[in-house]
C-alpha positions as CSV (number, residue, x, y, z in Angstrom):
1,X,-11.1,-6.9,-5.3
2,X,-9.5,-6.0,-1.8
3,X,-11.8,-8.2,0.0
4,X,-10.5,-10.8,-2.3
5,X,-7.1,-9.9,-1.8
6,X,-7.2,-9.2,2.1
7,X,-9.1,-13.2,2.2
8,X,-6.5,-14.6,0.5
9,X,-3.5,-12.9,2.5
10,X,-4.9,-13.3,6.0
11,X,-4.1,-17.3,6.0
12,X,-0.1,-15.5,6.2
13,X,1.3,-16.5,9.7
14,X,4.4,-14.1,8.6
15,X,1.9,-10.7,8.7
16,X,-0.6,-8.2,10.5
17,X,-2.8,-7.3,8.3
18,X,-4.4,-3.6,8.6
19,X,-7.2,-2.7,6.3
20,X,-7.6,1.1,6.5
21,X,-4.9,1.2,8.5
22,X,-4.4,4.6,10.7
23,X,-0.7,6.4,9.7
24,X,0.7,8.4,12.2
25,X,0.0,12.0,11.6
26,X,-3.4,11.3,9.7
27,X,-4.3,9.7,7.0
28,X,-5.4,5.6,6.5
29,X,-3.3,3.3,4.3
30,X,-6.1,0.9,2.2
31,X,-3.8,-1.9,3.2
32,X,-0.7,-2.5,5.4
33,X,1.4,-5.6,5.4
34,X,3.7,-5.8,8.9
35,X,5.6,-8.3,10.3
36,X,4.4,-9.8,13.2
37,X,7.6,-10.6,14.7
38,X,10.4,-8.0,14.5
39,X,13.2,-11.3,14.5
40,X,11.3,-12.0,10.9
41,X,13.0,-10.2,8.1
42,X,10.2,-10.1,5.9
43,X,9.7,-7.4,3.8
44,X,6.3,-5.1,4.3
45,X,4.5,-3.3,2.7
46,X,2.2,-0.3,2.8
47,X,-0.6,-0.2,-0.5
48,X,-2.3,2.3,-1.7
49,X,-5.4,1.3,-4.0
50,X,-7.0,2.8,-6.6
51,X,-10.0,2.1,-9.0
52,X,-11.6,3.5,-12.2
53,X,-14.0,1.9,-14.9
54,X,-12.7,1.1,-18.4
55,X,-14.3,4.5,-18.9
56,X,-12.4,6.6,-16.6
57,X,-9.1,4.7,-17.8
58,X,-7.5,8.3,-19.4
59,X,-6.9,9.1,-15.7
60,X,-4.7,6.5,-15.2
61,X,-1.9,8.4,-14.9
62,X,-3.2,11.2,-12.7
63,X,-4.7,8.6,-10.2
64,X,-1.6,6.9,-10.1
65,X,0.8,9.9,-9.2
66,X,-2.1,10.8,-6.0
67,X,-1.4,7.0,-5.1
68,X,2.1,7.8,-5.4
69,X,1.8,11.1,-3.2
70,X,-0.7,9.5,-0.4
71,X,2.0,6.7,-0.2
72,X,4.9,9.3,0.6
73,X,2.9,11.5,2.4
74,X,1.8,8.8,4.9
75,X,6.0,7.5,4.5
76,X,6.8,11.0,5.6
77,X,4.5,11.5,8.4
78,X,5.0,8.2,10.3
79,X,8.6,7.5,12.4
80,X,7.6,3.9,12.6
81,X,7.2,3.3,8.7
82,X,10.7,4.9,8.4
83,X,12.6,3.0,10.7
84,X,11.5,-0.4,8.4
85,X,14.6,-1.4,6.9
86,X,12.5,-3.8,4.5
87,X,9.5,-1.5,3.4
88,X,7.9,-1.5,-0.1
89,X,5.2,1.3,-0.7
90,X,2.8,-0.5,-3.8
91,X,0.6,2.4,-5.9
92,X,-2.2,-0.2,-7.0
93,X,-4.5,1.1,-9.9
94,X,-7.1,-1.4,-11.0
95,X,-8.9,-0.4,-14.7
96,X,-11.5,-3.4,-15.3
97,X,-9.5,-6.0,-15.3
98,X,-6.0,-5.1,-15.0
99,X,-3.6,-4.0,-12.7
100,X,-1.2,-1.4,-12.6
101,X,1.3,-1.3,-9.9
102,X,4.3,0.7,-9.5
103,X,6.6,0.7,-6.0
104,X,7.7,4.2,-5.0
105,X,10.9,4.6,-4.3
106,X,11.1,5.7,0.1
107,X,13.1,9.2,-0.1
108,X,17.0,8.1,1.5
């Protein structure tokens, strides 16, 4: 799925596109969406993903919440994410076929 995702989102002029990328004071986001050009208000993004089988999907919500904590922990760790005036942090959970995504609100 993020292959798929990341092949369809690279044809963006507007981004730079980080898969895996590093977060200052450790840690790797699974995908980062930053603008290229700081003139462009564009919004970003910083996505944590997640998988389980159909199987596994009674964790949902516990896999969810450690998306939820990686995404503040790397939010917390990293000046430059802070000083983004347009920054969205995405907790992706894919079960199967579906997708559950939930923003997490950056502390104020």
């Amino acid at each position: 799925m993020k292959l798929v995702f990341l092949a369809y989102i690279s044809q963006s002029s507007i981004f730079d596109i980080r898969s895996e990328g590093e977060v200052v004071g450790g840690g790797y986001a699974d995908l980062m969406f930053l603008r290229k050009r700081a003139e462009n208000e564009h919004h970003e993004y910083v996505i944590e993903l997640k998988y389980l089988k159909k199987e596994e999907e009674s964790r949902l919500d516990e896999v969810r919440e450690e998306a939820k904590r990686q995404l503040l922990r790397y939010y917390q760790q990293d000046e430059v994410l802070q000083c983004k005036p347009y920054l969205h942090l995405l907790a992706v959970v894919c079960v199967k076929d579906v997708l559950y995504i939930e923003e997490v609100k950056v502390p104020a």
